[in-house]
N, C-alpha and C positions, 0 to 999 in steps of 0.2 A: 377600752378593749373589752371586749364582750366574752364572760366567763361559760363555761361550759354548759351550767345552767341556763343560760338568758339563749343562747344557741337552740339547746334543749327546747326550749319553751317557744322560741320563736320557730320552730321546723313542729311546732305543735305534738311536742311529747312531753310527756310529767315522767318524770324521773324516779323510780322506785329504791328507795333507799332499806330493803331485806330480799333475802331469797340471793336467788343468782343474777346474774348479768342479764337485764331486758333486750340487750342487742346480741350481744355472743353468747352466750350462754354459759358465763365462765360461772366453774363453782362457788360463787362467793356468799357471803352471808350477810353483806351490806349492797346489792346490788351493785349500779356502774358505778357509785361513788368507791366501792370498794377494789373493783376493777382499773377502775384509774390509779388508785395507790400504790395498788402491785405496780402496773406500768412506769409510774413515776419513781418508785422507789423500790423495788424488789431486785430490779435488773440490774445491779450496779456486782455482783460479786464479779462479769465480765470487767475485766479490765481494759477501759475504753479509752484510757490514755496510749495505750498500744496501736499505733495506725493499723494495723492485719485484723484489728478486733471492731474498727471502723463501721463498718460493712453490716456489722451487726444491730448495730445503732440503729442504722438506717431500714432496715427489716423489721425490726421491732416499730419503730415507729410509725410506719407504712399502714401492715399487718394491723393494728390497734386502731389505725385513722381508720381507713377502711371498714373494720369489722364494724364500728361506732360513727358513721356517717352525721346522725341527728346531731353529734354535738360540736360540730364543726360547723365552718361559711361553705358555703356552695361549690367555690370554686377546687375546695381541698382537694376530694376524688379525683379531680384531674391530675394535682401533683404526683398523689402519695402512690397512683395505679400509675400514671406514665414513669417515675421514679423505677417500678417493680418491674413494668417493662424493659427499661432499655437496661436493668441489670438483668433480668432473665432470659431476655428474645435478644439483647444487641449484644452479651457481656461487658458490658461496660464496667468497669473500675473505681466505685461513685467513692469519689472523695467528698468532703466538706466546702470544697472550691467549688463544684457544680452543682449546688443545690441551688444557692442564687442565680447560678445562670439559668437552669430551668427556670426557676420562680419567674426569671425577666422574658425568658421566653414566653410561659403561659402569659404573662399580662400584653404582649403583642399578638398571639392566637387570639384573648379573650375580646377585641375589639373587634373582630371580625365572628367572632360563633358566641356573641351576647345571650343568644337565646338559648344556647347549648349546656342541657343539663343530663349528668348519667345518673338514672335513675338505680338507687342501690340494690344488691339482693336482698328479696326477703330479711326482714329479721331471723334471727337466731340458724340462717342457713348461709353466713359467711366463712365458712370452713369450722369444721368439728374442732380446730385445736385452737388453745383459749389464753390467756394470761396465767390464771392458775396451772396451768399444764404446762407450762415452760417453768414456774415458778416451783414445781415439784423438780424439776430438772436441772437448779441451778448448782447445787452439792458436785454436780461432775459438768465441768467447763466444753467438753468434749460431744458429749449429751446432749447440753444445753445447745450448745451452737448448730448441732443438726437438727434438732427439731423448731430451734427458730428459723433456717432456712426452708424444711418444710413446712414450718407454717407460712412464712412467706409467700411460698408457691403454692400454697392451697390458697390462699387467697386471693392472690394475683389469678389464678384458676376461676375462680367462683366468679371473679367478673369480669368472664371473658366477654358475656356482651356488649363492652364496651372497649374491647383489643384492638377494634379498629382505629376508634378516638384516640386511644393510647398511642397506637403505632404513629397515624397521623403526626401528633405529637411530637413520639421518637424521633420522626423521620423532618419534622422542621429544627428542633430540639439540637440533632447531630451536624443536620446543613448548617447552621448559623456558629457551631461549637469547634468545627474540625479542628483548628489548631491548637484546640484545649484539652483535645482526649489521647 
């Protein structure tokens, strides 16, 4: 399995390890590697054993794929944006039971649109709000959870040029899921 570096390197970026975040611009002082860490490990004061706190999981994780494209496979942005979608545009109720079904979905879309790639926003212009901004915000749970929702939506926002794809998506995604939702 191919670590974030070897990603890195093969979408042809060198990885800046001081200063801030090369892709979001988060304040950090180790670059992404230090961005990742927050991600990895900063977000846990939510109590994600609580299903209601679920949802949160999933926005954080989305939110960070997206903002950081380069260090992912190709195919991610399709998830992490149609995920953002059909919680935002359908309200959907995204449990941890339909992530693989999406996942199974996307690899029957991806047979037929091989060639279909969304190109990301700009660097540093995938929404203003960052890891360390949510990571100042963890001390109140209340806080915290609105601005990971807004961040969510600013992101989901930023690459609306590809809301159509998404929808697409949503829209085989839900045909193939009804008696799952």
């Amino acid at each position: 399995m191919q670590d974030y570096i070897d990603f890195a390197r093969k979408n042809g970026f060198k990885l800046l390890d001081i200063g801030k975040c090369q892709f979001c611009g988060a304040k950090t002082k180790r670059g992404i590697h230090e961005c990742l860490e927050i991600f990895n490990l900063e977000f846990y004061s939510i109590d994600f054993s609580i299903s209601e706190n679920h949802i949160y999981r999933f926005l954080i994780v989305d939110s960070h794929a997206l903002q950081h494209p380069e260090i992912h496979g190709r195919w991610n942005n399709h998830f992490h944006l149609s995920r953002l979608h059909l919680i935002f545009k359908h309200n959907i109720k995204w449990t941890y039971k339909l992530s693989p079904k999406l996942s199974d979905y996307l690899n029957i879309y991806k047979l037929h649109k091989r060639d279909e790639y969304l190109t990301p926003p700009e660097v540093l212009k995938r929404g203003n709000i960052t890891t360390t901004d949510i990571k100042e915000k963890l001390t109140n749970e209340t806080e915290c959870k609105d601005l990971i929702e807004r961040w969510s939506l600013e992101v989901h926002n930023v690459w609306s040029n590809h809301h159509e794809v998404a929808e697409n998506i949503a829209q085989g995604f839900l045909n193939k899921n009804k008696k799952h939702l």
